[in-house]
KOLNU-639189 format. One record per residue (C-alpha): residue in one letter; chain; x, z, y. Coordinates in steps of 0.05 Angstrom, whole numbers. Layout:
<lovexs>
lovex type->a&mol->A&xx->X&zz->Z&yy->Y
...
</lovexs>
This chain:
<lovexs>
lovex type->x&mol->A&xx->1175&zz->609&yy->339
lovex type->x&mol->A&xx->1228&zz->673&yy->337
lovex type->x&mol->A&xx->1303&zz->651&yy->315
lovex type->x&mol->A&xx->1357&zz->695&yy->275
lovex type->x&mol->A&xx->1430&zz->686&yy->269
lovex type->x&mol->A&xx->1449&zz->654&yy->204
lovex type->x&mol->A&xx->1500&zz->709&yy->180
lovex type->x&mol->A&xx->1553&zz->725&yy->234
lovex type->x&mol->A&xx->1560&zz->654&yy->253
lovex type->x&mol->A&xx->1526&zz->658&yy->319
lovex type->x&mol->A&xx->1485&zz->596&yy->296
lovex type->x&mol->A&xx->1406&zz->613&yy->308
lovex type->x&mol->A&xx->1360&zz->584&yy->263
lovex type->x&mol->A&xx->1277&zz->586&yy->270
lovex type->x&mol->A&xx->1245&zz->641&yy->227
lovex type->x&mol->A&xx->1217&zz->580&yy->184
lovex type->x&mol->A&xx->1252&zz->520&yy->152
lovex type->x&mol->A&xx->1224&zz->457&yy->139
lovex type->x&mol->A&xx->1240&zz->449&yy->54
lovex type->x&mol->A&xx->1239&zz->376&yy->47
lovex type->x&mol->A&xx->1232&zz->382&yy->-43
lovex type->x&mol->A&xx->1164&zz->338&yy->-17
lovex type->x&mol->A&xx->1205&zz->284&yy->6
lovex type->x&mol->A&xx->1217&zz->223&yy->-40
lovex type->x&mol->A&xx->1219&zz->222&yy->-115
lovex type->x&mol->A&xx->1165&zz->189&yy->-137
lovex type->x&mol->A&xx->1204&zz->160&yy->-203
lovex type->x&mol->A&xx->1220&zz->237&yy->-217
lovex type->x&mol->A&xx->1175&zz->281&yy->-254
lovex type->x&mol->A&xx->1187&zz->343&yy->-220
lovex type->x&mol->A&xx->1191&zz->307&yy->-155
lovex type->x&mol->A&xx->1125&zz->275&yy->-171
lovex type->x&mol->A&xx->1092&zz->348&yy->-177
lovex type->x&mol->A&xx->1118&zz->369&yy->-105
lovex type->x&mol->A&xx->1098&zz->310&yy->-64
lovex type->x&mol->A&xx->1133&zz->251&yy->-62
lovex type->x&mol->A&xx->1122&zz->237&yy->5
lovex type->x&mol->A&xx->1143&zz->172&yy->36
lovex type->x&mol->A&xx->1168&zz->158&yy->101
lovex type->x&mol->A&xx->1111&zz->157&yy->150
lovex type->x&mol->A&xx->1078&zz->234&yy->111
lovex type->x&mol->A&xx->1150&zz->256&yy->115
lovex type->x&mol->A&xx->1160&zz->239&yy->192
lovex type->x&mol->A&xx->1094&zz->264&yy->215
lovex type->x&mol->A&xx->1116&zz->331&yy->168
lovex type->x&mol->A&xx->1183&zz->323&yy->210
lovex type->x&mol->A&xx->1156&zz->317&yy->278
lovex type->x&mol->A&xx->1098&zz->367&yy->267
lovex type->x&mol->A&xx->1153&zz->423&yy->253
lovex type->x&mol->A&xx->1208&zz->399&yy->308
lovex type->x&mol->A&xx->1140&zz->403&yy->366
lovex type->x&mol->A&xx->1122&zz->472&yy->338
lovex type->x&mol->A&xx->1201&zz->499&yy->342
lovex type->x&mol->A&xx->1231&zz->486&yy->277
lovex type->x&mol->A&xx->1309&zz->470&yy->291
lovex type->x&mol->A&xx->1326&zz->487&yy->207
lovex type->x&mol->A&xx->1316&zz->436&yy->154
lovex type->x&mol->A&xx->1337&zz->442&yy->73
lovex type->x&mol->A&xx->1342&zz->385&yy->32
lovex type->x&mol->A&xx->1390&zz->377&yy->-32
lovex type->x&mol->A&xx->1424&zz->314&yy->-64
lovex type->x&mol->A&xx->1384&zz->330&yy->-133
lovex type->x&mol->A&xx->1321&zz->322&yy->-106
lovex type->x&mol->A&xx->1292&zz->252&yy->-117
lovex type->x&mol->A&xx->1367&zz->239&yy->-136
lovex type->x&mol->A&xx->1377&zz->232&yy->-66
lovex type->x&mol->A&xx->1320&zz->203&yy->-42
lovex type->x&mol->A&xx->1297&zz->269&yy->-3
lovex type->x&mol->A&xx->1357&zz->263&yy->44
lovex type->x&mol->A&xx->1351&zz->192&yy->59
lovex type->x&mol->A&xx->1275&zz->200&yy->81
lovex type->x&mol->A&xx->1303&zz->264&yy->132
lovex type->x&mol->A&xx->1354&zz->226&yy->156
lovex type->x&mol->A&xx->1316&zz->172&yy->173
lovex type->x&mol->A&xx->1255&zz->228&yy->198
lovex type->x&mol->A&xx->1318&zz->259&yy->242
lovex type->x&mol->A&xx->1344&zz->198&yy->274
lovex type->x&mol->A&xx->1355&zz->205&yy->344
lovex type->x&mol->A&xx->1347&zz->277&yy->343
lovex type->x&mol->A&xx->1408&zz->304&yy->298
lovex type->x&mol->A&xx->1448&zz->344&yy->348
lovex type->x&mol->A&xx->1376&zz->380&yy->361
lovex type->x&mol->A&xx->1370&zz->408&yy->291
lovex type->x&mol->A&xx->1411&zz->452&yy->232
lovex type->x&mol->A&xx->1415&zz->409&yy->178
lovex type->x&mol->A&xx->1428&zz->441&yy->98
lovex type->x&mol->A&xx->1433&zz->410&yy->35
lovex type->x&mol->A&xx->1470&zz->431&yy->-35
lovex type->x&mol->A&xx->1503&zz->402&yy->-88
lovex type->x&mol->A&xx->1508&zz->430&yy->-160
lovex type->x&mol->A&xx->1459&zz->391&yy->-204
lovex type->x&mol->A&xx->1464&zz->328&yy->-251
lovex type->x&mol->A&xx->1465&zz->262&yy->-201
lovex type->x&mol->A&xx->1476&zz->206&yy->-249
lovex type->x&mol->A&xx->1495&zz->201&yy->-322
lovex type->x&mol->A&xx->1567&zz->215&yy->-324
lovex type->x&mol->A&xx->1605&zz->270&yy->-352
lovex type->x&mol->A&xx->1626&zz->292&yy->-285
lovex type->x&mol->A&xx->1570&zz->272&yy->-243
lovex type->x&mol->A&xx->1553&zz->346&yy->-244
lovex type->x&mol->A&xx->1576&zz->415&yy->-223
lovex type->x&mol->A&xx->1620&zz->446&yy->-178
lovex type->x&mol->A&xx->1688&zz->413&yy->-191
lovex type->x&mol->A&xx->1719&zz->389&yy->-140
lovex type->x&mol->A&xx->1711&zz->315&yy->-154
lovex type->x&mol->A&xx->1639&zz->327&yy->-156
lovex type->x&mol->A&xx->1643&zz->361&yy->-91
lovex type->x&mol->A&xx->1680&zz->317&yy->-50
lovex type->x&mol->A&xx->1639&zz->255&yy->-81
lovex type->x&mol->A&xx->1572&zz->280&yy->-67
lovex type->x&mol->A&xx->1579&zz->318&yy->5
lovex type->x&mol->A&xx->1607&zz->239&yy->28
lovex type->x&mol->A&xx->1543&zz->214&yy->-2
lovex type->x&mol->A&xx->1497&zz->252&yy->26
lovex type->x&mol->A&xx->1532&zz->243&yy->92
lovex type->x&mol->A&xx->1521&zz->170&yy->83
lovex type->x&mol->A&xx->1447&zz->186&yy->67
lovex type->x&mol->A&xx->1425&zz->242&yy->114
lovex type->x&mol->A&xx->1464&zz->186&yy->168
lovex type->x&mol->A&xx->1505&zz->240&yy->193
lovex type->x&mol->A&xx->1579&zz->256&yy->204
lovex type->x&mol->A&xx->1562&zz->326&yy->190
lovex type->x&mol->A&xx->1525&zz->382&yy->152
lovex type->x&mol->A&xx->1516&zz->447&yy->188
lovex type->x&mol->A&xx->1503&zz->484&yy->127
lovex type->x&mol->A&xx->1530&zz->466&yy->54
lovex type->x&mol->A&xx->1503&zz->504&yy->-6
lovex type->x&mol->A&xx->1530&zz->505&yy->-85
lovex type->x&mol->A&xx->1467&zz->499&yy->-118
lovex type->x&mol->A&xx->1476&zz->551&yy->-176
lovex type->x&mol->A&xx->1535&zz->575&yy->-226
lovex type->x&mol->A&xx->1578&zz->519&yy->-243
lovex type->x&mol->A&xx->1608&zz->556&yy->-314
lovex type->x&mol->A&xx->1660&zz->506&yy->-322
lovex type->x&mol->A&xx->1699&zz->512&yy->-258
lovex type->x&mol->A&xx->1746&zz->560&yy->-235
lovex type->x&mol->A&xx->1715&zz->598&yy->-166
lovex type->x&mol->A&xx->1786&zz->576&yy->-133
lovex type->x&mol->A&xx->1769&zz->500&yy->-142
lovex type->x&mol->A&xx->1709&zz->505&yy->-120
lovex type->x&mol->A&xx->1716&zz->546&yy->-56
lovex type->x&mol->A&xx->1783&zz->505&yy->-37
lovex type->x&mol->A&xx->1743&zz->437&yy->-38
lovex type->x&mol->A&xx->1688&zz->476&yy->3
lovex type->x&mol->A&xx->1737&zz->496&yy->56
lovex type->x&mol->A&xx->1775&zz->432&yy->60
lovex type->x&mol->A&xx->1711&zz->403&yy->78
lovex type->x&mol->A&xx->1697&zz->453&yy->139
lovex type->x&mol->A&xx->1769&zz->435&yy->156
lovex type->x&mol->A&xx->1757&zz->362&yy->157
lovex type->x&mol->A&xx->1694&zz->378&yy->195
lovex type->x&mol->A&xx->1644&zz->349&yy->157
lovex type->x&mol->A&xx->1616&zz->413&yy->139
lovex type->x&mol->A&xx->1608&zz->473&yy->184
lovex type->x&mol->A&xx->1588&zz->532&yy->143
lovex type->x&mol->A&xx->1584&zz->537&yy->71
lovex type->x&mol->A&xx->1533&zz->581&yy->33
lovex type->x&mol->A&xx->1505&zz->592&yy->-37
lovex type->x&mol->A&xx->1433&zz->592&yy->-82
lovex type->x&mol->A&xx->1412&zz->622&yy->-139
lovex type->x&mol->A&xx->1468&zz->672&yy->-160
lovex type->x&mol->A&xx->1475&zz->740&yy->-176
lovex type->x&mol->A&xx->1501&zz->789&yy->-126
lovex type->x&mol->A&xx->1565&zz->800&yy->-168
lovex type->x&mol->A&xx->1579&zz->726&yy->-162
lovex type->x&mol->A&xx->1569&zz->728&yy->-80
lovex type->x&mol->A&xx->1617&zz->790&yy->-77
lovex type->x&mol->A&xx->1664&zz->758&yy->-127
lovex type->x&mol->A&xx->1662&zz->687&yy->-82
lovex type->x&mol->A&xx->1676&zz->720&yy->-22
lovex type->x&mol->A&xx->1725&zz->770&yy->-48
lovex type->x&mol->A&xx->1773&zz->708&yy->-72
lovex type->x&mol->A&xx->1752&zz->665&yy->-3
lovex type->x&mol->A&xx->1783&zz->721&yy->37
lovex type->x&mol->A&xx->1835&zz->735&yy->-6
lovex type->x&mol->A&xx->1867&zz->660&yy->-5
lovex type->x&mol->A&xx->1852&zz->656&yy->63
lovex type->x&mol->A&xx->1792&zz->606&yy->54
lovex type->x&mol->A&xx->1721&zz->611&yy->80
lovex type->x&mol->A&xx->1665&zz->659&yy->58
lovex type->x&mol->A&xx->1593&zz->645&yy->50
lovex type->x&mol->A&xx->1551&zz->652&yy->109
lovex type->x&mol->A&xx->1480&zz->651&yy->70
lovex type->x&mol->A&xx->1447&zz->660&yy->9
lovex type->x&mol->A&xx->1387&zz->614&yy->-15
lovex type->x&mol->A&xx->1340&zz->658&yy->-57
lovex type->x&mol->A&xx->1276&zz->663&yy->-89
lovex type->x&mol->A&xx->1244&zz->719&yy->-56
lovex type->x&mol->A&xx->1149&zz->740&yy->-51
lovex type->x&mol->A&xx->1107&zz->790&yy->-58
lovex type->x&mol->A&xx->1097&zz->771&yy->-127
lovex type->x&mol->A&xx->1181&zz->769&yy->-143
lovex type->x&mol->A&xx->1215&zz->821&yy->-107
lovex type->x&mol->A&xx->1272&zz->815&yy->-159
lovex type->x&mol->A&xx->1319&zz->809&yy->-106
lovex type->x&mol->A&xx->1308&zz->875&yy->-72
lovex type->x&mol->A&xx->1360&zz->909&yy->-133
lovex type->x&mol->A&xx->1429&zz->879&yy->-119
lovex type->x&mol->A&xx->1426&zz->802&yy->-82
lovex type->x&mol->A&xx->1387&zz->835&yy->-17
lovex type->x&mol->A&xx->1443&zz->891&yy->-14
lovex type->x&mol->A&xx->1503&zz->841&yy->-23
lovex type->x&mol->A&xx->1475&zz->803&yy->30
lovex type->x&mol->A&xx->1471&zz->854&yy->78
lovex type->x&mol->A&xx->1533&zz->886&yy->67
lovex type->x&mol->A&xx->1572&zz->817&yy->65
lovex type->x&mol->A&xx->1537&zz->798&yy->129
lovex type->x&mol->A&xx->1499&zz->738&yy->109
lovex type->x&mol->A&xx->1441&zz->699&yy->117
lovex type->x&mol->A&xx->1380&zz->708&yy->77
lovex type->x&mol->A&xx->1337&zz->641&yy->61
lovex type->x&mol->A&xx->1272&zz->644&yy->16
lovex type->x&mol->A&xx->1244&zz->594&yy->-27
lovex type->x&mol->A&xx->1187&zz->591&yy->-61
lovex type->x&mol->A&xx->1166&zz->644&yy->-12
lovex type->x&mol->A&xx->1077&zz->637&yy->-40
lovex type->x&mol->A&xx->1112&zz->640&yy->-111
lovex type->x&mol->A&xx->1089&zz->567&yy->-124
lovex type->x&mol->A&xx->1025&zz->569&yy->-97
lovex type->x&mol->A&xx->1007&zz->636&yy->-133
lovex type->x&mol->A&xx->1000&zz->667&yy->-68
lovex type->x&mol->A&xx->976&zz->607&yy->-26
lovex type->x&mol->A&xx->905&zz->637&yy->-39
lovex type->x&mol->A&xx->877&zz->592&yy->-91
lovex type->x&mol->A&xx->894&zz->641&yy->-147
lovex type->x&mol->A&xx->856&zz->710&yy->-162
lovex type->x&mol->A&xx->826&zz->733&yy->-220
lovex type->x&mol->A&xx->775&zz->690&yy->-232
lovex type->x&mol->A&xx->802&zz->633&yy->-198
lovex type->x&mol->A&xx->856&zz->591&yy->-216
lovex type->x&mol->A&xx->873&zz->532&yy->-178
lovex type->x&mol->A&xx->853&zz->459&yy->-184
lovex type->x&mol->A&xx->882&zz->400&yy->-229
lovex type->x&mol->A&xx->928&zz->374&yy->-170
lovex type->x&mol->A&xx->942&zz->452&yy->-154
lovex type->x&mol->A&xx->1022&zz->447&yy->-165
lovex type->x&mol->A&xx->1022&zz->510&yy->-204
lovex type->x&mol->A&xx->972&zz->474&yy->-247
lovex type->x&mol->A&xx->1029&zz->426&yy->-266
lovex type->x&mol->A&xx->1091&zz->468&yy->-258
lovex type->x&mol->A&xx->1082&zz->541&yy->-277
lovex type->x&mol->A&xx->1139&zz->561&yy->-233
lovex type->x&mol->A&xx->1167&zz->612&yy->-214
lovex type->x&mol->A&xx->1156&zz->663&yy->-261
lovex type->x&mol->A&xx->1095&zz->709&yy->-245
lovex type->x&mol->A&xx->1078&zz->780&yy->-281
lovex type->x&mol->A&xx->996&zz->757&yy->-270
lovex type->x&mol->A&xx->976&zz->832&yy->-277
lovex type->x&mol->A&xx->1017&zz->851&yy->-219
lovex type->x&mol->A&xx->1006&zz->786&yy->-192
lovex type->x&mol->A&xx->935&zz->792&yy->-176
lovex type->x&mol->A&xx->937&zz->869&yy->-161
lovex type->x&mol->A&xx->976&zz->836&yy->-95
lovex type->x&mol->A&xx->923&zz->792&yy->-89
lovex type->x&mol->A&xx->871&zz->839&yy->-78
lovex type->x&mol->A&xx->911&zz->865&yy->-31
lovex type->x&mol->A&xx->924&zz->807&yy->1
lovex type->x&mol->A&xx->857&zz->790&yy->3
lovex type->x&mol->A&xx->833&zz->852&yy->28
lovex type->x&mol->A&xx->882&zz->851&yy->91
lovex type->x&mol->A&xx->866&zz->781&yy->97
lovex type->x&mol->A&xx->793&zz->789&yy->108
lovex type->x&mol->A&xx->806&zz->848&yy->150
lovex type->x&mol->A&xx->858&zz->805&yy->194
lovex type->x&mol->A&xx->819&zz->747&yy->199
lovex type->x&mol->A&xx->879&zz->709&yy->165
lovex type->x&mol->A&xx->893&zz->675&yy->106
lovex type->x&mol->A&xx->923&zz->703&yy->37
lovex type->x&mol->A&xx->984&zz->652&yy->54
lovex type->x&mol->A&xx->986&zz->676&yy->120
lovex type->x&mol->A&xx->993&zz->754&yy->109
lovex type->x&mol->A&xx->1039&zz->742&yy->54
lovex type->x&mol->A&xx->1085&zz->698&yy->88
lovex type->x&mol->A&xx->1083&zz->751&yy->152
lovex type->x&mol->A&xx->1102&zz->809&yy->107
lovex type->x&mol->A&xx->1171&zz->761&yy->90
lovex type->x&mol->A&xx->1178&zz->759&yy->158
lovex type->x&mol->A&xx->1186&zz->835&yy->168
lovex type->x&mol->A&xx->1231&zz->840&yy->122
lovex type->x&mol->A&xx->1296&zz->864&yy->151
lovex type->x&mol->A&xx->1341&zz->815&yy->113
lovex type->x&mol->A&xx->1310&zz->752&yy->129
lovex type->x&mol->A&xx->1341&zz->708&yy->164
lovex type->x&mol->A&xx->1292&zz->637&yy->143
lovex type->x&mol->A&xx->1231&zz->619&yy->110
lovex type->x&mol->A&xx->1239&zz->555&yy->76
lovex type->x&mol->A&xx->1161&zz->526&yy->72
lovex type->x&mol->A&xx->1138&zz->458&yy->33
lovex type->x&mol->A&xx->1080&zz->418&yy->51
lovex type->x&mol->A&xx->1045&zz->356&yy->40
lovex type->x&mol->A&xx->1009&zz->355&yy->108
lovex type->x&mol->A&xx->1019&zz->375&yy->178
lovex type->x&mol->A&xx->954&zz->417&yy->165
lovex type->x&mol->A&xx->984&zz->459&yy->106
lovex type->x&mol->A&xx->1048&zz->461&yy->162
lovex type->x&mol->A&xx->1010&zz->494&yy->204
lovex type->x&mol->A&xx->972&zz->538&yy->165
lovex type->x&mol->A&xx->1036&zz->565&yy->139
lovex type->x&mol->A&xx->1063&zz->577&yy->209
lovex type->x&mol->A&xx->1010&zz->619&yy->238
lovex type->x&mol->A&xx->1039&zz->667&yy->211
lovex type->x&mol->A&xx->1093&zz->681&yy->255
lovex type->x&mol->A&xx->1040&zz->712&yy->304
lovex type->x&mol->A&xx->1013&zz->762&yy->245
lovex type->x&mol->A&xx->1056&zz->825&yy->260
lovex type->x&mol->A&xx->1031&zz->879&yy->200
lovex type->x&mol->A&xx->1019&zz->946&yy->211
lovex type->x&mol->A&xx->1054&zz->1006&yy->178
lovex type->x&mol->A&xx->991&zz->1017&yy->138
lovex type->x&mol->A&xx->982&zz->940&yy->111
lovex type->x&mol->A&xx->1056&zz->939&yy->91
lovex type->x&mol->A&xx->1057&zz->1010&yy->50
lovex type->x&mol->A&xx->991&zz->981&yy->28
lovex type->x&mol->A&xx->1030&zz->916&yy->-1
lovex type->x&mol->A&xx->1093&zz->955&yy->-16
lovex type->x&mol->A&xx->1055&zz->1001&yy->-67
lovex type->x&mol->A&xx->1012&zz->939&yy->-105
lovex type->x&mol->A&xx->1091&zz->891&yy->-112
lovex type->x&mol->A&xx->1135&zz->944&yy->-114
lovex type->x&mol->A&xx->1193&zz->942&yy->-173
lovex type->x&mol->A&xx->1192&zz->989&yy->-230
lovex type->x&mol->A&xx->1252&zz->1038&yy->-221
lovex type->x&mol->A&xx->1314&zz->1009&yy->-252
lovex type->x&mol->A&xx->1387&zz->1054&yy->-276
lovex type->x&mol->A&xx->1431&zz->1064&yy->-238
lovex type->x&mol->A&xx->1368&zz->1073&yy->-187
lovex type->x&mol->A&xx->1318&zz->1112&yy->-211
lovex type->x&mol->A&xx->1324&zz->1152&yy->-156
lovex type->x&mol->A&xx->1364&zz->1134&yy->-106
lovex type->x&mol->A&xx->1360&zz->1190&yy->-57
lovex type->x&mol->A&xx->1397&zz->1239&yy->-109
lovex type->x&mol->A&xx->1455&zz->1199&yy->-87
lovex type->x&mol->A&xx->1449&zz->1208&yy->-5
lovex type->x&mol->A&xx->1407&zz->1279&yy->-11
lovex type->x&mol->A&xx->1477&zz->1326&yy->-26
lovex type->x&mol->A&xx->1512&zz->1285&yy->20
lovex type->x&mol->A&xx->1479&zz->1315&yy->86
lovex type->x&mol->A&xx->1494&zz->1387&yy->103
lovex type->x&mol->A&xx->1429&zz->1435&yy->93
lovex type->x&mol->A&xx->1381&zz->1447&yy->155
lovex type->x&mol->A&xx->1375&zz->1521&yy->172
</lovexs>
């Protein structure tokens, strides 16, 4: 297992992160469709990725309404100080009219509650969820500092904005003197490279952490889609068509995929989760499972190290369609260096 810095925090994290969205849930549709592991799946999951070098684990109040941290906290006993431990808050958690958001009632009510479940008195990492439209950036950010002041938290980060909004957050933090973000939480694959315009820039330039989700697009890329194959009825894609997925392009990677695959002796997970990997920007891979099995599948692929070849190859079969301002970028760096005799 390699590690990376989260950000400039000096923290080091393992290339992959145990995503606990498996953990919990069953009274919750979407929950239902990950996993819903219980206690004894979710420990052996635990214990599986702790023995092969995991130290990073994500989990989020929302999912099975809590449930998910209470099942890692309970996996993580005994073993706390040993591990980086995230989770967010954002999303609905009950039916009030503030039981949502990024106020910072909601905030401070939901990071002491999932304290109390994770059995902790501390989260390393604390991510907003997504946009709260309702609440000023000032609110939010102040009751995210006051918390790393407190020390309950120790480094705040965010999921599932737009670049703008990450400059725009830090810009304010450092203006009022508050904390920045440290890491971004994105969805990032070979089949949604989306990122690569604007959030993959921001991050690097504001010196944070890069951590995928959804990193086989749902299960498009775990190797039971193709053409003429389409998963089974318990496939998860089968049941949640998510993320988004352009299937032409889709299975042009695929063949791809398959092709280097075959050639590798490796899996269409496994060369698509190594080509992540080599991606400058990445700090963690956050991987799902349902058994230690799928667990280790996924992690073999931190000893697949892709040639120059198979990632042109890859490049050319996911790349994005030219967008304005950057159609071209070069025009903008070409006049810039002085003309070679």
């Amino acid at each position: 297992m390699n590690y990376k810095t989260l950000g400039g925090t000096g923290l080091l994290v393992s290339e992959f992160c145990l995503g606990t969205m498996t953990f919990g849930g069953k009274d919750f549709p979407m929950s239902a469709v990950m996993g819903a592991l219980d206690d004894g799946a979710a420990q052996k999951l635990v214990d599986e990725a702790i023995d092969a070098g995991i130290n990073f684990f994500d989990t989020a109040n929302q999912y099975g309404l809590g449930e998910s941290e209470e099942i890692l906290g309970r996996a993580l006993k005994g073993k706390r100080n040993e591990v980086v431990l995230s989770t967010k808050v954002r999303f609905r958690m009950g039916p009030g009219i503030n039981q949502a958001g990024l106020s910072r009632g909601h905030i401070l009510e939901q990071a002491e509650a999932s304290l109390r479940r994770l059995g902790t008195d501390y989260i390393d990492l604390y991510q907003i969820h997504g946009l709260d439209p309702l609440t000023d950036w000032e609110e939010t950010l102040r009751a995210l500092d006051d918390l790393v002041t407190s020390g309950k938290v120790r480094y705040i980060g965010c999921s599932n904005l737009q670049g703008w909004q990450i400059v725009k957050a830090n810009s304010i933090s450092r203006q009022l003197g508050l904390r920045s973000f440290h890491a971004n939480q994105s969805y990032y694959s070979l089949a949604g490279r989306d990122i690569e315009r604007d959030i993959i820039p921001v991050v690097q330039d504001q010196k944070m952490g890069l951590l995928v989700w959804s990193p086989l697009a749902g299960g498009f890329l775990s190797g039971k889609y193709s053409r003429n194959t389409q998963g089974g009825e318990d496939d998860r894609r089968t049941k949640f068509d998510f993320p988004p997925v352009d299937r032409e392009q889709g299975y042009a990677v695929i063949d791809v995929l398959q092709e280097i695959a075959e050639e590798r002796e490796s899996t269409v997970a496994g060369i698509a989760l190594a080509w992540l990997l080599q991606q400058p920007a990445v700090t963690s891979i956050i991987v799902g499972a349902r058994r230690p099995e799928q667990l280790r599948d996924n992690l073999r692929a931190s000893n697949v190290v892709l040639s120059e070849g198979e990632m042109t190859r890859l490049d050319e079969a996911s790349k994005l369609k030219p967008e304005y301002p950057l159609w071209d970028p070069s025009m903008y760096i070409a006049d810039r260096y002085p003309v070679q005799p």
